[in-house]
MOPAC internal coordinates of N, CA, C and O (Angstrom, degrees):
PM7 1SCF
backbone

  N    0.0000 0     0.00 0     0.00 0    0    0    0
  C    1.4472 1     0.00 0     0.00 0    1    0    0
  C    1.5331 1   108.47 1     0.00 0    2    1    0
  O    1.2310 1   126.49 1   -28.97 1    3    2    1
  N    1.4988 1   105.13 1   151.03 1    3    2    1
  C    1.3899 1   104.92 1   178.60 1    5    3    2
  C    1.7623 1    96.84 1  -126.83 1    6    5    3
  O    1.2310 1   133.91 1   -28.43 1    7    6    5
  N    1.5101 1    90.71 1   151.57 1    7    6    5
  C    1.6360 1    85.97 1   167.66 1    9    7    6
  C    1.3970 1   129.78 1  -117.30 1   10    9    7
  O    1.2310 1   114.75 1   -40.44 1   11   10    9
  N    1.3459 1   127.56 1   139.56 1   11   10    9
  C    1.6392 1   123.73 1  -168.96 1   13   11   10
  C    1.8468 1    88.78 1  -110.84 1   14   13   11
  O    1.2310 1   133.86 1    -1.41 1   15   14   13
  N    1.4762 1    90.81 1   178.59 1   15   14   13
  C    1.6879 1   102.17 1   169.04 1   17   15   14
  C    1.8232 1    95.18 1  -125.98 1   18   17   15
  O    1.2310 1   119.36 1   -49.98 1   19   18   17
  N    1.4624 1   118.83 1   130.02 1   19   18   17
  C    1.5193 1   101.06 1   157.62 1   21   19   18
  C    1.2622 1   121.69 1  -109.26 1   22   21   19
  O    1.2310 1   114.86 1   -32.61 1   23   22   21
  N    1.4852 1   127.35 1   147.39 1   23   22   21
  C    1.4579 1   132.60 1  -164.17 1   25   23   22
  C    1.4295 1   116.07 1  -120.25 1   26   25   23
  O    1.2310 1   104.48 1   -90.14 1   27   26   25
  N    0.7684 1   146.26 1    89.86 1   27   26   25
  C    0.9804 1   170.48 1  -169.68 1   29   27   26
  C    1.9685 1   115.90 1   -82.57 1   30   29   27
  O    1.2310 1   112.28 1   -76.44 1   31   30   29
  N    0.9503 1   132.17 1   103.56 1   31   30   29
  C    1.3305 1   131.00 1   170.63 1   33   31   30
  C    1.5364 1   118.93 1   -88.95 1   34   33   31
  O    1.2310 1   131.41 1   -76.06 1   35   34   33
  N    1.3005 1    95.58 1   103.94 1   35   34   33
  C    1.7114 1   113.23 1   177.70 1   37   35   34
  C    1.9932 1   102.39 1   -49.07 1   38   37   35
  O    1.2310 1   127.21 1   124.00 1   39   38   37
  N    1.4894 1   103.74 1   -56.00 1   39   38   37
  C    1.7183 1    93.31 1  -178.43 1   41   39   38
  C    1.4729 1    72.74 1  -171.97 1   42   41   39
  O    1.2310 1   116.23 1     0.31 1   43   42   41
  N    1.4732 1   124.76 1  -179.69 1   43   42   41
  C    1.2024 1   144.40 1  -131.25 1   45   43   42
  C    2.0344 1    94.66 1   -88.86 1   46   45   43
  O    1.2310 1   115.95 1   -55.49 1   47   46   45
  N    1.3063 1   125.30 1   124.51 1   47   46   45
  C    1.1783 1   118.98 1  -163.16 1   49   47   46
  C    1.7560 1   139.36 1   100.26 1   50   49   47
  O    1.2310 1   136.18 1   147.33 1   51   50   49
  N    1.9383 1    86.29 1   -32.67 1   51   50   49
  C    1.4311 1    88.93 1  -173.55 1   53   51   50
  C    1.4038 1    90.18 1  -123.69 1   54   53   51
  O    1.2310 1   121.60 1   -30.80 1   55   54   53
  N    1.7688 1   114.54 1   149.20 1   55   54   53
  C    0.9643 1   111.07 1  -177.76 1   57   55   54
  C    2.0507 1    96.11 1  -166.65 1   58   57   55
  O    1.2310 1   125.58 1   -58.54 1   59   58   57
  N    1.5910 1   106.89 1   121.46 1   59   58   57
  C    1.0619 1    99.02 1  -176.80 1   61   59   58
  C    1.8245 1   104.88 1  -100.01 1   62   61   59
  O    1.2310 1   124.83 1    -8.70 1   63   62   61
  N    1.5020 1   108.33 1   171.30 1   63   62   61
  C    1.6420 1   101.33 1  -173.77 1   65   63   62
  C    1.7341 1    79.93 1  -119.97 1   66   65   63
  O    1.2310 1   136.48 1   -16.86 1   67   66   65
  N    2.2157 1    85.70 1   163.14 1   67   66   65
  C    1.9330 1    81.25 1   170.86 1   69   67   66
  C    1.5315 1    79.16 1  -139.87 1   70   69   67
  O    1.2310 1   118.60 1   -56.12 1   71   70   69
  N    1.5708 1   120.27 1   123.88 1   71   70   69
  C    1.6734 1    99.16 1   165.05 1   73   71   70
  C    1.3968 1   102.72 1   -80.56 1   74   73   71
  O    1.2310 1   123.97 1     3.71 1   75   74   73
  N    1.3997 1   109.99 1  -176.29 1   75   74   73
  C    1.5207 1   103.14 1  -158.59 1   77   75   74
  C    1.7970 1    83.89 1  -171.06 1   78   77   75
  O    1.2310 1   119.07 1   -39.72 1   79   78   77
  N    1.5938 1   119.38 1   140.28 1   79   78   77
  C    1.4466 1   121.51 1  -178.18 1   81   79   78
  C    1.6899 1   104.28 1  -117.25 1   82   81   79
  O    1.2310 1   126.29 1   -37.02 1   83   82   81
  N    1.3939 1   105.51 1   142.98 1   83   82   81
  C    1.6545 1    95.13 1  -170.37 1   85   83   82
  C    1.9265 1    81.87 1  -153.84 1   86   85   83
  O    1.2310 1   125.98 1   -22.06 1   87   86   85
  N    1.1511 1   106.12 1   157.94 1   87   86   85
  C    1.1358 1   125.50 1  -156.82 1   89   87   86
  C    1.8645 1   105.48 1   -68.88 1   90   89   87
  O    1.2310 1   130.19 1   -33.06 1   91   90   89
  N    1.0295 1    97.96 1   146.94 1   91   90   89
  C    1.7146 1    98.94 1   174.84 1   93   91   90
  C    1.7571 1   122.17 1   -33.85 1   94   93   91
  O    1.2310 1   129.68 1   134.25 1   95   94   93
  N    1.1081 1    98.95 1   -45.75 1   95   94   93
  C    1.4732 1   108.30 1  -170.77 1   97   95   94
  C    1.3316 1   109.89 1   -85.10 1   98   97   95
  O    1.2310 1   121.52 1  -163.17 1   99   98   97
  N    1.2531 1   114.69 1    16.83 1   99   98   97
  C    1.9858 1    97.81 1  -142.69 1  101   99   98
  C    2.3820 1    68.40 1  -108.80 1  102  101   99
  O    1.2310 1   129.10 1   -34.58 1  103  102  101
  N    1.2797 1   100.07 1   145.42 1  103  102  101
  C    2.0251 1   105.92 1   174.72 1  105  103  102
  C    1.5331 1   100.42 1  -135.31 1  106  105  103
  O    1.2310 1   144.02 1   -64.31 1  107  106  105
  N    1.7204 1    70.92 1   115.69 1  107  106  105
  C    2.3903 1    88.80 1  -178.02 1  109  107  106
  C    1.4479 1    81.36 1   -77.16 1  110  109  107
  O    1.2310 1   104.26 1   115.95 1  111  110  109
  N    1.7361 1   146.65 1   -64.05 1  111  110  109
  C    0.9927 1   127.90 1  -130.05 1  113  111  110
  C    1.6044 1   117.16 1   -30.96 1  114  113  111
  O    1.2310 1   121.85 1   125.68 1  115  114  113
  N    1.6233 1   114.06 1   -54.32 1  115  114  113
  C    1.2742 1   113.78 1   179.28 1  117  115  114
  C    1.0729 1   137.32 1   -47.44 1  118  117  115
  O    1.2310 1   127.40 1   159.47 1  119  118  117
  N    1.4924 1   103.37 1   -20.53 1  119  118  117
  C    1.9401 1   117.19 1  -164.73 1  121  119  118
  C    1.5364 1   100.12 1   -72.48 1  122  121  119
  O    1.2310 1   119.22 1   -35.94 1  123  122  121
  N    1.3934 1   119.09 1   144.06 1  123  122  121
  C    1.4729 1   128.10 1  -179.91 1  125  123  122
  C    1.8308 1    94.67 1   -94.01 1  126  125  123
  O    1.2310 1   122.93 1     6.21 1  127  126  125
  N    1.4817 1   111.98 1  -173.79 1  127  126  125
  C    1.0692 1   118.95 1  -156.99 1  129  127  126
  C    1.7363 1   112.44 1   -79.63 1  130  129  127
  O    1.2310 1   125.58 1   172.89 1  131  130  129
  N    1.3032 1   106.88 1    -7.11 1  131  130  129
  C    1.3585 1   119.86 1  -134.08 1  133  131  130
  C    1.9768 1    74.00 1  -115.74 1  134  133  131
  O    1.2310 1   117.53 1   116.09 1  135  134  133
  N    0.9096 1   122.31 1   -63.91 1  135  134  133
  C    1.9236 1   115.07 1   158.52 1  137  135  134
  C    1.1313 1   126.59 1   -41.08 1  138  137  135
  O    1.2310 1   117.46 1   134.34 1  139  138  137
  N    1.6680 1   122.44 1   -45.66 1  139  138  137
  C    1.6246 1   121.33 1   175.96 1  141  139  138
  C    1.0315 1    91.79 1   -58.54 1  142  141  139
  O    1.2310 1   108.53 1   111.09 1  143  142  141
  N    1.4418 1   139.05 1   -68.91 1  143  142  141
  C    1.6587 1   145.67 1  -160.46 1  145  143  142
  C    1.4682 1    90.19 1   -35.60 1  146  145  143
  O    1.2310 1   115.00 1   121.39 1  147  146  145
  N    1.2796 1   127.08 1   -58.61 1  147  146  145
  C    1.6022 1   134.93 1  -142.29 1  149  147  146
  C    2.1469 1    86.03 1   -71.92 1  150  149  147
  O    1.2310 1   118.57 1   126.07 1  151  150  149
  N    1.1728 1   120.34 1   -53.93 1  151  150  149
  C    1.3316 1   119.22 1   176.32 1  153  151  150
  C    1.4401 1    95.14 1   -49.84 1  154  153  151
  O    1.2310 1   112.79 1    90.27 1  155  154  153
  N    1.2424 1   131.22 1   -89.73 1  155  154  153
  C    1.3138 1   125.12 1  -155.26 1  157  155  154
  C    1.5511 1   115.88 1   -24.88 1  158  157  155
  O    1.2310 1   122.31 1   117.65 1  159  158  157
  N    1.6488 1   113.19 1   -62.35 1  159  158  157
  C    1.0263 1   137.97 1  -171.17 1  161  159  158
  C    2.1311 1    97.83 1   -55.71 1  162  161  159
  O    1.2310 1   127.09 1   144.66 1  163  162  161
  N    1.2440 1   103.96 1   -35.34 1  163  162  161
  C    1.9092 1    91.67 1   167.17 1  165  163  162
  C    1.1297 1    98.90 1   -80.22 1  166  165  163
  O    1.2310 1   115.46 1   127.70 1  167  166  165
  N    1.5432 1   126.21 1   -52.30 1  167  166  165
  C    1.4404 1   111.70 1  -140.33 1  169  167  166
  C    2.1129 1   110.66 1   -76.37 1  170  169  167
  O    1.2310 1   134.67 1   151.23 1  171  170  169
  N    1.3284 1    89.22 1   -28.77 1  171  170  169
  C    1.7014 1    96.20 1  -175.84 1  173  171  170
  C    1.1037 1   127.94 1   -64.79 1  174  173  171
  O    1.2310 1   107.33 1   -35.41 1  175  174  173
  N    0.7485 1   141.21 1   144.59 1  175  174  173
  C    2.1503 1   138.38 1   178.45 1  177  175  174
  C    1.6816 1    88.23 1   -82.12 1  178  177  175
  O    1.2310 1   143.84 1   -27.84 1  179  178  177
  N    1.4556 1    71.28 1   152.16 1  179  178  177
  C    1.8612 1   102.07 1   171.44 1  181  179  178
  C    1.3795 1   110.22 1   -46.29 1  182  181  179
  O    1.2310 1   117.90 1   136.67 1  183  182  181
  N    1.4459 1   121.60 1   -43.33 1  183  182  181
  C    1.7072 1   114.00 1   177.27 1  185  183  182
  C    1.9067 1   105.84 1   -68.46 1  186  185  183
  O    1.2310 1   137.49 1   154.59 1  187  186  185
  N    0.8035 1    83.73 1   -25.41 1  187  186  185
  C    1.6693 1    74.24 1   178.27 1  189  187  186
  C    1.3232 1   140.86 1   -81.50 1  190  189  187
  O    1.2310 1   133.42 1   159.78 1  191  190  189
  N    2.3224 1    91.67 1   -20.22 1  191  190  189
  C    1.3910 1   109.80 1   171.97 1  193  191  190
  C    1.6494 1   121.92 1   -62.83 1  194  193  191
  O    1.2310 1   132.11 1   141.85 1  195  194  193
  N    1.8421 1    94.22 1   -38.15 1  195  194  193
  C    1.2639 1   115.23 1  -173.47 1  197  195  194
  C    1.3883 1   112.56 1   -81.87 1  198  197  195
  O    1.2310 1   115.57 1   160.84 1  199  198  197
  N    1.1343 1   126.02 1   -19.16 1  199  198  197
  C    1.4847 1   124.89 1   162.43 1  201  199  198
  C    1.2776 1   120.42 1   -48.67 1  202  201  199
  O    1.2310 1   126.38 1   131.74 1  203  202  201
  N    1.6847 1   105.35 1   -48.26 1  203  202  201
  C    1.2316 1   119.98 1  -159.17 1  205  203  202
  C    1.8136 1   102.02 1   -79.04 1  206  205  203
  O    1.2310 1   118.65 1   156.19 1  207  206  205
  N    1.2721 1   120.17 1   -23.81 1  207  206  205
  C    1.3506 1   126.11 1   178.96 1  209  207  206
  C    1.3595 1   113.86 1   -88.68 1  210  209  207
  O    1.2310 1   112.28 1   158.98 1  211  210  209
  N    1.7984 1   132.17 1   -21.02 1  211  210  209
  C    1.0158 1   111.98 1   164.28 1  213  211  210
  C    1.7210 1   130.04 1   -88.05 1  214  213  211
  O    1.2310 1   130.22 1   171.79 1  215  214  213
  N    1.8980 1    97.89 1    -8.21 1  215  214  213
  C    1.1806 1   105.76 1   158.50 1  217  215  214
  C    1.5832 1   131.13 1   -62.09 1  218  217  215
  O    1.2310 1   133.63 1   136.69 1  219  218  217
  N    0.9118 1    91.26 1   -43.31 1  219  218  217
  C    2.1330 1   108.60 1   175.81 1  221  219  218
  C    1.9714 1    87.80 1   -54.98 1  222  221  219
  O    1.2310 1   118.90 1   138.27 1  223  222  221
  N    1.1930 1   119.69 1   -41.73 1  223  222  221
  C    1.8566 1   105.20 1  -158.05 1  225  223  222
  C    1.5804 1    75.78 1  -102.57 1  226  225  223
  O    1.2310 1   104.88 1   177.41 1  227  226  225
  N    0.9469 1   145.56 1    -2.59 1  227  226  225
  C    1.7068 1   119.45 1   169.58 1  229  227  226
  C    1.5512 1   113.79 1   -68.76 1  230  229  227
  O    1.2310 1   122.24 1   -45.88 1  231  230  229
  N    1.3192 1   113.31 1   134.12 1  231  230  229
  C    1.0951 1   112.15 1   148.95 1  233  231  230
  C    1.7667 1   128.92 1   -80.29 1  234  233  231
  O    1.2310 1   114.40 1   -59.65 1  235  234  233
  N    1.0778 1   128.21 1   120.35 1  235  234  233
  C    1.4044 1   129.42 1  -168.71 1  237  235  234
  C    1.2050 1   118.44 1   -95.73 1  238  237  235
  O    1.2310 1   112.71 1   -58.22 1  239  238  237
  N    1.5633 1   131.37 1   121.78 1  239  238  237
  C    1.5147 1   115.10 1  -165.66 1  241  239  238
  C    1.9181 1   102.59 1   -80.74 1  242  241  239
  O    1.2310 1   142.92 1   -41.40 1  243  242  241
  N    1.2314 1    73.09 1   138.60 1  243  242  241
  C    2.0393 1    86.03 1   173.82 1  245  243  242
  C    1.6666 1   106.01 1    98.76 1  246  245  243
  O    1.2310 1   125.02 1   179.36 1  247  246  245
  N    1.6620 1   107.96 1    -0.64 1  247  246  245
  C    1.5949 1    85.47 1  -178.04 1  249  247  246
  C    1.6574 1    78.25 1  -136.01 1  250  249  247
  O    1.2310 1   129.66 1   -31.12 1  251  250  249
  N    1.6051 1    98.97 1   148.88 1  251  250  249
  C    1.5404 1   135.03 1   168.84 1  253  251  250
  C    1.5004 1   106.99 1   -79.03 1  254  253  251
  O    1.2310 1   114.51 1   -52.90 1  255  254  253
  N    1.1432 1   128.01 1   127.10 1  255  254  253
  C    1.1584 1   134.42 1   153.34 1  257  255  254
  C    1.2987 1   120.85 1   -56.28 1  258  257  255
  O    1.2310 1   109.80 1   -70.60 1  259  258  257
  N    1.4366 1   136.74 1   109.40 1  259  258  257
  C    1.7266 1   130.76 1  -179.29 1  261  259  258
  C    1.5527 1   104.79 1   -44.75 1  262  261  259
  O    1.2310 1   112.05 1   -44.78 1  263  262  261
  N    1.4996 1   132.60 1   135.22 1  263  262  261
  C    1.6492 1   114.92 1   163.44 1  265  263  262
  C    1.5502 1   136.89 1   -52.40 1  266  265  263
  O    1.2310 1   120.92 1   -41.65 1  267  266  265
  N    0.5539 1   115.84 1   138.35 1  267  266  265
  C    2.0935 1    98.36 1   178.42 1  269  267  266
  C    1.0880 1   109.59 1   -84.12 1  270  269  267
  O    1.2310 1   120.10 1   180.00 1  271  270  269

């Protein structure tokens, strides 16, 4: 097993990490953002999912939200 960390940015400032162990052979380089997400989303516990969702609806003082 090898181990990575994934980082993830809730919104500009906040950003939680998940390390995560995946087999020797196994190559994230290729994976787009939308697959790491898909690891996180197995590898993380429920407190961590929900962290990450009340960060996205926090407003944070001192940081601007980009517009969509």
């Amino acid at each position: 097993m090898q181990w990575f960390v994934l980082v993830l940015e809730a919104q500009p400032g906040a950003r939680l990490r998940q390390p995560i162990a995946l087999s020797i052979g196994f190559d994230i380089s290729g994976l787009d953002d939308g697959a790491l997400f898909s690891l996180f989303k197995q590898a993380a516990p429920v407190e961590s999912r929900d962290l990450l969702s009340k960060l996205r609806a926090a407003k944070l003082p001192g940081i601007t939200k980009p517009a969509s």
